[in-house]
DOTOR-761097 format. One record per residue: residue number from 1; residue in one letter; x, y, z of N, C-alpha, C, O, CB in turn. Coordinates in steps of 0.1 Angstrom, whole numbers, plus 5000, padded with zeros to 4 digits. Glycine has a CB too. Example, Ala and Ser with C-alpha at 12.3 -4.5 7.8 and 13.67 -1.06 7.14 Angstrom:
# residues 2
+-----+---+------+------+------+-------+-------+-------+------+------+------+------+------+------+-------+-------+-------+
|   k | r | n_xx | n_yy | n_zz | ca_xx | ca_yy | ca_zz | c_xx | c_yy | c_zz | o_xx | o_yy | o_zz | cb_xx | cb_yy | cb_zz |
+-----+---+------+------+------+-------+-------+-------+------+------+------+------+------+------+-------+-------+-------+
|   1 | A | 5132 | 4943 | 5078 |  5123 |  4955 |  5078 | 5132 | 4967 | 5078 | 5142 | 4967 | 5085 |  5113 |  4955 |  5090 |
|   2 | S | 5128 | 4978 | 5071 |  5137 |  4989 |  5071 | 5129 | 5000 | 5079 | 5134 | 5011 | 5080 |  5141 |  4994 |  5057 |
+-----+---+------+------+------+-------+-------+-------+------+------+------+------+------+------+-------+-------+-------+
This chain:
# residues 132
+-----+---+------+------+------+-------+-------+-------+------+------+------+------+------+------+-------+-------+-------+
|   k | r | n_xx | n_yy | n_zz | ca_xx | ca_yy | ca_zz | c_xx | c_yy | c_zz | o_xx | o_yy | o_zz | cb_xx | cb_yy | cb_zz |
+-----+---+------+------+------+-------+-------+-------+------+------+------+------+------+------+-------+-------+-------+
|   1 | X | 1494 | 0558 | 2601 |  1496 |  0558 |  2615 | 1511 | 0553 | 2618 | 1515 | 0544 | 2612 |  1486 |  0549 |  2623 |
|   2 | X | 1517 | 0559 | 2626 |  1531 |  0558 |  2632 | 1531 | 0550 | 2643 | 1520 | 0552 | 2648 |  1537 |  0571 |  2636 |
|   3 | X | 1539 | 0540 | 2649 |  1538 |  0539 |  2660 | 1552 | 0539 | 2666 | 1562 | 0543 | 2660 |  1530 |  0530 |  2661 |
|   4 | X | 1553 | 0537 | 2677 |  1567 |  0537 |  2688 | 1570 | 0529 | 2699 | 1566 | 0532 | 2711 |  1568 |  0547 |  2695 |
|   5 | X | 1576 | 0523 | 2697 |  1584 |  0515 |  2713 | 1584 | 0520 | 2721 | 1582 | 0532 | 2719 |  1598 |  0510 |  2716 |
|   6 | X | 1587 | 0515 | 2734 |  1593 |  0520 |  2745 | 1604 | 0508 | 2753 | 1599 | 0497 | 2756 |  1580 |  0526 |  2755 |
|   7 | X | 1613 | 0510 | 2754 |  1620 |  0496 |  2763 | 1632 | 0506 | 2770 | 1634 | 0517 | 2766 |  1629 |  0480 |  2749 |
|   8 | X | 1638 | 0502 | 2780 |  1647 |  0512 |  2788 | 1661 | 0500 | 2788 | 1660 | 0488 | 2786 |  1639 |  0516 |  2807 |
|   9 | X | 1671 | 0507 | 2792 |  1681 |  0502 |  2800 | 1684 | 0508 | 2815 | 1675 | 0516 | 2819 |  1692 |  0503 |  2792 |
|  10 | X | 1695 | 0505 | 2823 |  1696 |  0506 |  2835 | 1692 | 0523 | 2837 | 1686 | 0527 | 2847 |  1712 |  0501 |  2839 |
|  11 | X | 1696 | 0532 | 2825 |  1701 |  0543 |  2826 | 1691 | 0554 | 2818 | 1690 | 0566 | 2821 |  1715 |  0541 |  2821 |
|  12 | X | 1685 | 0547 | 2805 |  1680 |  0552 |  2796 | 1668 | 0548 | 2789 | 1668 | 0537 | 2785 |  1688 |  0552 |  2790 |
|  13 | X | 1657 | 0555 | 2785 |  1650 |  0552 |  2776 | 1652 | 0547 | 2764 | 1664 | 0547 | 2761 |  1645 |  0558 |  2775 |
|  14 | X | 1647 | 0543 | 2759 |  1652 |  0537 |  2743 | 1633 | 0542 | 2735 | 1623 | 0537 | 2741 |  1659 |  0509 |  2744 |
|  15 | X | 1632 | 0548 | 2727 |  1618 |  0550 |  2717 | 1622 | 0547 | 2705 | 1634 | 0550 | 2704 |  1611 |  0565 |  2714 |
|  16 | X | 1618 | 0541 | 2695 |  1620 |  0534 |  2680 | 1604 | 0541 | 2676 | 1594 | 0538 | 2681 |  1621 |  0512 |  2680 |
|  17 | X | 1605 | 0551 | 2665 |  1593 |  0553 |  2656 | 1593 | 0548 | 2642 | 1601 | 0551 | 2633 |  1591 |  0566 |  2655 |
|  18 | X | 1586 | 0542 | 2641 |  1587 |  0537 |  2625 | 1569 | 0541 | 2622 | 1560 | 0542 | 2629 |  1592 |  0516 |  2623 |
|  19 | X | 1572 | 0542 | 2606 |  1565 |  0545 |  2600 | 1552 | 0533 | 2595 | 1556 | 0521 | 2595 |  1572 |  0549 |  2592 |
|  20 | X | 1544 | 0534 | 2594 |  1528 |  0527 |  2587 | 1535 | 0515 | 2584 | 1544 | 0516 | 2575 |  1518 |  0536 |  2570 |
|  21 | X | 1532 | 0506 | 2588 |  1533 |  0488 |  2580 | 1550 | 0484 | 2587 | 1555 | 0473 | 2584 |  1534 |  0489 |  2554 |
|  22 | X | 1556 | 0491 | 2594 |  1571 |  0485 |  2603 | 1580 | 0492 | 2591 | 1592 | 0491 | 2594 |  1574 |  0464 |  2605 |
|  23 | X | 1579 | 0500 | 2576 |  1593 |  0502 |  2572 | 1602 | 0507 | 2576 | 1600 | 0517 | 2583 |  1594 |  0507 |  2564 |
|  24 | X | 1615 | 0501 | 2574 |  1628 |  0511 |  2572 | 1628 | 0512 | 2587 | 1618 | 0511 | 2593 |  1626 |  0527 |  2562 |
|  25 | X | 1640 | 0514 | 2593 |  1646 |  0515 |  2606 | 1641 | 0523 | 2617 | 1643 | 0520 | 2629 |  1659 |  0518 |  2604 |
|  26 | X | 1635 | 0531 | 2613 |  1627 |  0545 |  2621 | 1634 | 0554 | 2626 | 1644 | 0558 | 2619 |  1618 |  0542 |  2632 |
|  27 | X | 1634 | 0557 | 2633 |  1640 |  0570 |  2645 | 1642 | 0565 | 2654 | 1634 | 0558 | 2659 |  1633 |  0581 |  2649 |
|  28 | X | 1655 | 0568 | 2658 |  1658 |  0558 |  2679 | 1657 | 0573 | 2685 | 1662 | 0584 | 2681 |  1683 |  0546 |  2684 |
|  29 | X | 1650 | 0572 | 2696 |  1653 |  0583 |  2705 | 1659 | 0577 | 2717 | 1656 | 0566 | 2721 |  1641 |  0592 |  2709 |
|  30 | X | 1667 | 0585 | 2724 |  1674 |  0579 |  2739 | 1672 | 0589 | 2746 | 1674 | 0600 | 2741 |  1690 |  0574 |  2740 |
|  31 | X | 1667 | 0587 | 2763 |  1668 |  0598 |  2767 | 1673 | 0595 | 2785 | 1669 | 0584 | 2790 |  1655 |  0605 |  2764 |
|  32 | X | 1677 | 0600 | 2790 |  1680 |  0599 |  2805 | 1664 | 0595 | 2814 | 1653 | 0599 | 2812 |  1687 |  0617 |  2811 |
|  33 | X | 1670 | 0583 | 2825 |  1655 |  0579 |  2831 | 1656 | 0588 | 2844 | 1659 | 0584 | 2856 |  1653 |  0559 |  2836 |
|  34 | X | 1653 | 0607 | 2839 |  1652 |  0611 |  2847 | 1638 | 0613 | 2849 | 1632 | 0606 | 2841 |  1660 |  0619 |  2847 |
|  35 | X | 1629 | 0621 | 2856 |  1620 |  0631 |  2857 | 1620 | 0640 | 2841 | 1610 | 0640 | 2834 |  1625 |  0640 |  2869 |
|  36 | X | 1632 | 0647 | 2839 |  1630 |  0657 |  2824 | 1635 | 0646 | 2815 | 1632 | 0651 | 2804 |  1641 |  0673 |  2823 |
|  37 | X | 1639 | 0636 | 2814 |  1640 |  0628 |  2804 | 1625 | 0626 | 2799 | 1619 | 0630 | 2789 |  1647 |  0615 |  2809 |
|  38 | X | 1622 | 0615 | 2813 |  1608 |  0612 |  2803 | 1599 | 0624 | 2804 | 1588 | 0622 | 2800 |  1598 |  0599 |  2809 |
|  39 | X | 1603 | 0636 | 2809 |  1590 |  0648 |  2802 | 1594 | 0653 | 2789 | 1587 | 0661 | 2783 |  1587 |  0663 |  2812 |
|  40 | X | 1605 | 0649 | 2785 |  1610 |  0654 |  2769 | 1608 | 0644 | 2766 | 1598 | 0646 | 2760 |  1625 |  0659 |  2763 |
|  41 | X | 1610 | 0630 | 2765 |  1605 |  0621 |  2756 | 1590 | 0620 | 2754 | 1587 | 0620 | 2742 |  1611 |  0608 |  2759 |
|  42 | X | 1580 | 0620 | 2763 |  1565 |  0623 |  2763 | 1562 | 0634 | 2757 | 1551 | 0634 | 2751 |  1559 |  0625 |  2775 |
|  43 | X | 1570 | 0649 | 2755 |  1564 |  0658 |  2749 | 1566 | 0656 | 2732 | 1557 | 0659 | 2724 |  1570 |  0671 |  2755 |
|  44 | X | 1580 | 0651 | 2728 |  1582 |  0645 |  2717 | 1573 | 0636 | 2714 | 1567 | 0640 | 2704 |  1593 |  0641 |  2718 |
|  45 | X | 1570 | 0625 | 2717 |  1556 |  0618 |  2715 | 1546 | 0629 | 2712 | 1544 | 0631 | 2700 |  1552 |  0609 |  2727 |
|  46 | X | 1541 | 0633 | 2719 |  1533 |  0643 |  2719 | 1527 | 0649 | 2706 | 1516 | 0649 | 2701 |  1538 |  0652 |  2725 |
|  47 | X | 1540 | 0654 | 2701 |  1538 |  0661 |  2689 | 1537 | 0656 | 2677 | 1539 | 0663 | 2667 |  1546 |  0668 |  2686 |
|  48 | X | 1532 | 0642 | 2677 |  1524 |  0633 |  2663 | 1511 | 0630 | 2671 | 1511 | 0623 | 2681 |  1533 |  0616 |  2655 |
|  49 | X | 1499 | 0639 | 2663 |  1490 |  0636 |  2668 | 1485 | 0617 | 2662 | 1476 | 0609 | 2667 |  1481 |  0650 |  2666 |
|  50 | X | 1492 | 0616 | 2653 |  1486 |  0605 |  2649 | 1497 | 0594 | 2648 | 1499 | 0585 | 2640 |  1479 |  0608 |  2635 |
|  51 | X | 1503 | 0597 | 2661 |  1511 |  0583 |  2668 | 1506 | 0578 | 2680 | 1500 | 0584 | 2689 |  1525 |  0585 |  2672 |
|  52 | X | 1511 | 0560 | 2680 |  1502 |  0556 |  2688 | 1518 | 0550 | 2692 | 1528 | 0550 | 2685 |  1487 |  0548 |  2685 |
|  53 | X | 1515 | 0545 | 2708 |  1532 |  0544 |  2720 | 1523 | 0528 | 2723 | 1511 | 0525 | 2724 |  1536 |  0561 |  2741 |
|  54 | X | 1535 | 0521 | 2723 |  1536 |  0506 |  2724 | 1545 | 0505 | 2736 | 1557 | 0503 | 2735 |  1541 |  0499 |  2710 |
|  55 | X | 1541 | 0505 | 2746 |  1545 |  0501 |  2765 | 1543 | 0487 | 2770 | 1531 | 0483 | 2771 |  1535 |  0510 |  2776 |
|  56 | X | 1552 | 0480 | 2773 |  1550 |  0468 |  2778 | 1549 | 0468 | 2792 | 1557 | 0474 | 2798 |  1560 |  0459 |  2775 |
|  57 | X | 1541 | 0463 | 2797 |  1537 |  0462 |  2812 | 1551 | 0465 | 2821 | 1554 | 0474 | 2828 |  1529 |  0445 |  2816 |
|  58 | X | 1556 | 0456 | 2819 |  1572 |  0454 |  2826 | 1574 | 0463 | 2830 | 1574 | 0466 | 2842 |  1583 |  0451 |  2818 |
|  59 | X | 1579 | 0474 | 2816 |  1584 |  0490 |  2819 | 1572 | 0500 | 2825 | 1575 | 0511 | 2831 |  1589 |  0497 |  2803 |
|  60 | X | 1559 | 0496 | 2824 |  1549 |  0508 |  2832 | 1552 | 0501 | 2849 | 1551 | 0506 | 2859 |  1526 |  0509 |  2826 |
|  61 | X | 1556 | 0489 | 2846 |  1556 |  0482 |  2866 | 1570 | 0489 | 2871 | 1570 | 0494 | 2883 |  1559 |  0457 |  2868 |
|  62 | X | 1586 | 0490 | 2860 |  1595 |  0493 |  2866 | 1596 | 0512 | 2863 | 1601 | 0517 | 2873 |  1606 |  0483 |  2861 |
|  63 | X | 1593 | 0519 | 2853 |  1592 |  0530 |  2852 | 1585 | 0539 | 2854 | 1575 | 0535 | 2848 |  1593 |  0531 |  2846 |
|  64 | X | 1581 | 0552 | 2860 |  1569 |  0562 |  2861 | 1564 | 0561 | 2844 | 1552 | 0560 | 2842 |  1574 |  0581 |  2867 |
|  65 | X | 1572 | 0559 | 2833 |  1571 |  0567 |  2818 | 1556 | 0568 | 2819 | 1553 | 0580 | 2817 |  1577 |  0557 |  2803 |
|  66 | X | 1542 | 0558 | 2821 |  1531 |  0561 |  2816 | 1522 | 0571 | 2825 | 1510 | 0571 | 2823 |  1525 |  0548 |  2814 |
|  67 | X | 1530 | 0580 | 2834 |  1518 |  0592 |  2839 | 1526 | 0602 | 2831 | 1520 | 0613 | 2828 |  1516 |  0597 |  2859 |
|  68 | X | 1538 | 0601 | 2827 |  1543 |  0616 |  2818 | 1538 | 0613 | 2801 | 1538 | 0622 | 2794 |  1566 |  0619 |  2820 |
|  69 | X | 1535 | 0599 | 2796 |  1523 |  0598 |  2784 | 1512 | 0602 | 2785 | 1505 | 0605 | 2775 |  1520 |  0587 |  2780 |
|  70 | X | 1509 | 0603 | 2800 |  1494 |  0603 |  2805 | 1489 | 0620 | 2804 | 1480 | 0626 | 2800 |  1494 |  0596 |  2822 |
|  71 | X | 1501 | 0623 | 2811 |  1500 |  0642 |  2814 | 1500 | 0648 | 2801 | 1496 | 0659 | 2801 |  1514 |  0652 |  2823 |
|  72 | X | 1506 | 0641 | 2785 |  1512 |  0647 |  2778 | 1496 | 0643 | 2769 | 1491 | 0650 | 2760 |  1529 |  0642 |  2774 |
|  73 | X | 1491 | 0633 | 2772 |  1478 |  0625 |  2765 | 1485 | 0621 | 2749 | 1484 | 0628 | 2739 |  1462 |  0637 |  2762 |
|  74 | X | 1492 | 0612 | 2751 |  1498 |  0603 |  2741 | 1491 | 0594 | 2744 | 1489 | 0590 | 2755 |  1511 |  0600 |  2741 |
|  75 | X | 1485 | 0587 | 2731 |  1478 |  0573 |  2734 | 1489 | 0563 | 2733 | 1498 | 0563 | 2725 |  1467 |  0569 |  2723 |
|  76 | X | 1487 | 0552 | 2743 |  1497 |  0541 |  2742 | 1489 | 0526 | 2745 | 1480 | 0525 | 2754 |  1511 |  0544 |  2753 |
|  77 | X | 1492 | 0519 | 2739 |  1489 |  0502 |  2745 | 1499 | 0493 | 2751 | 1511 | 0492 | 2748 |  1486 |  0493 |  2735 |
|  78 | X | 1494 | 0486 | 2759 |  1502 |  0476 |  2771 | 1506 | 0462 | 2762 | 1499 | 0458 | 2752 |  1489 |  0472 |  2788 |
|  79 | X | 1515 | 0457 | 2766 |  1519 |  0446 |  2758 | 1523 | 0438 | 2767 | 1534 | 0437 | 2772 |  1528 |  0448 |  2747 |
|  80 | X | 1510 | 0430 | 2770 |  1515 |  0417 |  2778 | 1531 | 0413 | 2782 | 1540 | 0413 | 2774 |  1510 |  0404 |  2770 |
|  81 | X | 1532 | 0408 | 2797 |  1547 |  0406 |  2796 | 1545 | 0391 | 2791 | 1555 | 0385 | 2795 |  1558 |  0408 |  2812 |
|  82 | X | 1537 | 0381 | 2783 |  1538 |  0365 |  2778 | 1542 | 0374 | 2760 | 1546 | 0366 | 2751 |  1518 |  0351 |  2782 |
|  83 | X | 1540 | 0386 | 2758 |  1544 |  0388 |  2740 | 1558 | 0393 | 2745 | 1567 | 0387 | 2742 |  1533 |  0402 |  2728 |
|  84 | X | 1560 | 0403 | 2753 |  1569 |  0407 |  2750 | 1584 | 0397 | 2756 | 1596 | 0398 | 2752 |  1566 |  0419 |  2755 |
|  85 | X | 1580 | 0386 | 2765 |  1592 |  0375 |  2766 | 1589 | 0365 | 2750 | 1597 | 0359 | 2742 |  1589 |  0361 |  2784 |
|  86 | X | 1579 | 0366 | 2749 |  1582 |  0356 |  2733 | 1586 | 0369 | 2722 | 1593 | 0366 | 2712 |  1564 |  0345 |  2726 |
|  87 | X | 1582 | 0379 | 2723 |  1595 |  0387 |  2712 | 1611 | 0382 | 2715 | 1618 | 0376 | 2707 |  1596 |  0407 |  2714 |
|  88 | X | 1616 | 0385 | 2727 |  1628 |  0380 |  2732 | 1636 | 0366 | 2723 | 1647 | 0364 | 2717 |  1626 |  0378 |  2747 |
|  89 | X | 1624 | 0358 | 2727 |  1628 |  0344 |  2724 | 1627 | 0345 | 2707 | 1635 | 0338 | 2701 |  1616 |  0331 |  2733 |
|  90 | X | 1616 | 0353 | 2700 |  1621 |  0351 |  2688 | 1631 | 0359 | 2678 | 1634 | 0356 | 2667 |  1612 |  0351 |  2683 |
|  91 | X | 1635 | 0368 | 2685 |  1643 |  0375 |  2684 | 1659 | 0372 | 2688 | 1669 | 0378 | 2684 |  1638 |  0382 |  2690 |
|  92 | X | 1657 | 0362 | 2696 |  1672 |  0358 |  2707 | 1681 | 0370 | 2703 | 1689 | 0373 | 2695 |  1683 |  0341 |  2703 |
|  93 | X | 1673 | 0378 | 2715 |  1682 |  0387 |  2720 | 1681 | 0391 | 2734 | 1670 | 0385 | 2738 |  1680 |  0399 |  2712 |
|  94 | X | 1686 | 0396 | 2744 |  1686 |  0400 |  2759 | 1674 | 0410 | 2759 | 1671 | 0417 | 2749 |  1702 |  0406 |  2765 |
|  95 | X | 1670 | 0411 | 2767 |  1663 |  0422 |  2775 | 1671 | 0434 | 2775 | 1665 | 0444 | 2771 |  1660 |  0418 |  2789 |
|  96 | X | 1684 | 0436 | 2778 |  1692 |  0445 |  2775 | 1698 | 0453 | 2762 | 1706 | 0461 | 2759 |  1699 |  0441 |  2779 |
|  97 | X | 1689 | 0445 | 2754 |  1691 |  0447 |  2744 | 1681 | 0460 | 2733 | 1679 | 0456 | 2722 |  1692 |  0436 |  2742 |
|  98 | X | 1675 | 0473 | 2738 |  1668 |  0484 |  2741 | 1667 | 0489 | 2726 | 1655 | 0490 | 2723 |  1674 |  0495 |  2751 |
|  99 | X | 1676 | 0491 | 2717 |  1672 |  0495 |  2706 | 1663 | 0483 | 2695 | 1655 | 0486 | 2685 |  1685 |  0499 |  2700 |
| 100 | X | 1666 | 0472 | 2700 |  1660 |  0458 |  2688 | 1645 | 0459 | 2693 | 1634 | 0458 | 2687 |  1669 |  0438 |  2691 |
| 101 | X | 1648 | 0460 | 2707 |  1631 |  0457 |  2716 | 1621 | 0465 | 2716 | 1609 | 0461 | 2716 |  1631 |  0456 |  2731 |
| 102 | X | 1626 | 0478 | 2714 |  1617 |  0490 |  2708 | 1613 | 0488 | 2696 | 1601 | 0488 | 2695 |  1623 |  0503 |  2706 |
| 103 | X | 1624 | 0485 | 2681 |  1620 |  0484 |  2670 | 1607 | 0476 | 2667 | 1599 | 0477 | 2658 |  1629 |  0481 |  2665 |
| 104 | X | 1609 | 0466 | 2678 |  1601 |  0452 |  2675 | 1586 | 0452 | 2680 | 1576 | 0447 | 2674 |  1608 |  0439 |  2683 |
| 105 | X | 1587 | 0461 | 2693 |  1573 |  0468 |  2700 | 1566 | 0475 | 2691 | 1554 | 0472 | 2688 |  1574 |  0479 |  2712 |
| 106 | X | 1575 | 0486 | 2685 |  1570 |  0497 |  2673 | 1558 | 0491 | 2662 | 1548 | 0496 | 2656 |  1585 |  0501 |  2664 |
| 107 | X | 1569 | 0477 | 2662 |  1558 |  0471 |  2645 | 1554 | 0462 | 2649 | 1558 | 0452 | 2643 |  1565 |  0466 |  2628 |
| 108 | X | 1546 | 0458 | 2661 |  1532 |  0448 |  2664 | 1525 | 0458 | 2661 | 1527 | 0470 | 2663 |  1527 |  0440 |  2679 |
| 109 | X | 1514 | 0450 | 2656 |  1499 |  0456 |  2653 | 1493 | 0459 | 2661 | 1488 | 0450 | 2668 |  1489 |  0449 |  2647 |
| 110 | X | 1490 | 0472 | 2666 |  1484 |  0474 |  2676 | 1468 | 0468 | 2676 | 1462 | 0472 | 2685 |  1484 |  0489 |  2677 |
| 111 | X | 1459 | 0458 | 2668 |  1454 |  0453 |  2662 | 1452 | 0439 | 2672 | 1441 | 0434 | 2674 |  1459 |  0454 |  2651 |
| 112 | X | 1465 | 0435 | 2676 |  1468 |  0423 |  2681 | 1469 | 0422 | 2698 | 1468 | 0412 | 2705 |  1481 |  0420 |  2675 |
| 113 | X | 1472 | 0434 | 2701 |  1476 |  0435 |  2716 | 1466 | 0433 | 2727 | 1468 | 0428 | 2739 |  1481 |  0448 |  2718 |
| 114 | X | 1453 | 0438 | 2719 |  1444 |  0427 |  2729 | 1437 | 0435 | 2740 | 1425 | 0434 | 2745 |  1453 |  0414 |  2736 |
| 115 | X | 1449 | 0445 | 2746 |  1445 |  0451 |  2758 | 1442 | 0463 | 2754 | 1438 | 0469 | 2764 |  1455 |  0451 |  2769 |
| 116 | X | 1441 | 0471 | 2742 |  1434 |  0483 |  2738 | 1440 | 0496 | 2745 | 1450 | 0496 | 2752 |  1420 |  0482 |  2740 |
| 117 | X | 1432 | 0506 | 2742 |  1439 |  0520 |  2742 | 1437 | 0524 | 2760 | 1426 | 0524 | 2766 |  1429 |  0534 |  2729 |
| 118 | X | 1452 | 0526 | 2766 |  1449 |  0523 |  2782 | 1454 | 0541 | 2786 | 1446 | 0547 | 2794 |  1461 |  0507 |  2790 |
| 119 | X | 1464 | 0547 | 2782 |  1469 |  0560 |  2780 | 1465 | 0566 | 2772 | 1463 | 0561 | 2761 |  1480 |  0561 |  2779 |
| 120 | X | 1462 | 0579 | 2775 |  1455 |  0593 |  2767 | 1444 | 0597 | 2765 | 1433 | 0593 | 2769 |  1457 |  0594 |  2757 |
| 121 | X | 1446 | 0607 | 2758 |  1430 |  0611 |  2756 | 1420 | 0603 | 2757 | 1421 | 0591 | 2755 |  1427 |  0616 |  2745 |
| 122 | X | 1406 | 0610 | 2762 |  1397 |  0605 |  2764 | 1388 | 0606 | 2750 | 1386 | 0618 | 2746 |  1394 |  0610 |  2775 |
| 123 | X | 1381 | 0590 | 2741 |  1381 |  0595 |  2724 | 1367 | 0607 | 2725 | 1357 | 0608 | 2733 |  1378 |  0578 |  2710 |
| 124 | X | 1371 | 0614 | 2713 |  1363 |  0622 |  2712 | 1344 | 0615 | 2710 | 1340 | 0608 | 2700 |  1369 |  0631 |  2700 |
| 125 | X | 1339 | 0617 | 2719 |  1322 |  0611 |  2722 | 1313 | 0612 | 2705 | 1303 | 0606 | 2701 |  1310 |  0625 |  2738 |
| 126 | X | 1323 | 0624 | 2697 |  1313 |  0624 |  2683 | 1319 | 0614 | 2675 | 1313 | 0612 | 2664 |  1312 |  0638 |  2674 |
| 127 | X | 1330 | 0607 | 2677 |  1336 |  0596 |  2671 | 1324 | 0584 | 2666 | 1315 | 0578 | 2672 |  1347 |  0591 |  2681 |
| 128 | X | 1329 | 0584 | 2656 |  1321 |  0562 |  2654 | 1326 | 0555 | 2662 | 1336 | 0562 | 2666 |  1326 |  0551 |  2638 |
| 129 | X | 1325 | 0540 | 2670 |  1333 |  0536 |  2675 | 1334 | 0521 | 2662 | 1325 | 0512 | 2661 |  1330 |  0536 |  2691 |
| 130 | X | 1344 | 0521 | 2657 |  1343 |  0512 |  2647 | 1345 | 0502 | 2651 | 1338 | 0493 | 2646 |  1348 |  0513 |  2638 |
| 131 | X | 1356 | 0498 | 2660 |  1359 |  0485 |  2666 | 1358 | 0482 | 2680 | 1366 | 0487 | 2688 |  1372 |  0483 |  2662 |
| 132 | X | 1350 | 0476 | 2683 |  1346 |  0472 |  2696 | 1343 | 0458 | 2700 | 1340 | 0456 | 2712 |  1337 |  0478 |  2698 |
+-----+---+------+------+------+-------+-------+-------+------+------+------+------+------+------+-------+-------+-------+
């Protein structure tokens, strides 16, 4: 399973994908905080069915991004704004700081986040539900 950041600046999206377990630097995508920005960065998500999008409240409160995940049915989880100010603090880095903050969203365990699968598909009803 892949997963992906999301963190913005004034201007831009910032996505970090990294691979199973946080290796290796991943992929930065940047895109304009237009309307076709985030419908190309959501369609790009899109196309791993077996990626999951790591959104911190912050950015669904200051950005549309989670109805163009939503239209695209990308699954994503919310990340408390009390984890994502203590990534900051362990990290000492700024909020402005969009490529480190993605990387770092990317590789929490979705395991940990607590608030579970809030964007996308609806799971398929013949599924197990293994963790509940």
């Amino acid at each position: 399973m892949r997963t992906a950041g999301i963190w913005h600046t004034p201007r831009r999206l910032v996505a970090a994908i990294v691979q199973a377990g946080g290796r290796g630097h991943g992929v930065l995508l940047s895109v304009p905080r237009t309307a076709e920005g985030r419908d190309a960065l959501a369609a790009h998500l899109a196309c791993d069915p077996y990626l999951e999008v790591v959104v911190p409240l912050t950015l669904l409160r200051l950005d549309p991004i989670g109805r163009y995940l939503h239209r695209h049915r990308v699954a994503a989880w919310r990340v408390p704004d009390k984890l994502l100010h203590a990534l900051v603090q362990i990290l000492q880095v700024r909020y402005c700081a969009a490529p480190t903050l993605a990387r770092a969203l990317a590789r929490l365990p979705s395991t940990s986040l607590g608030d579970g699968l809030v964007i996308g598909p609806v799971p398929d009803p013949r599924q197990l539900a293994l963790l509940e």
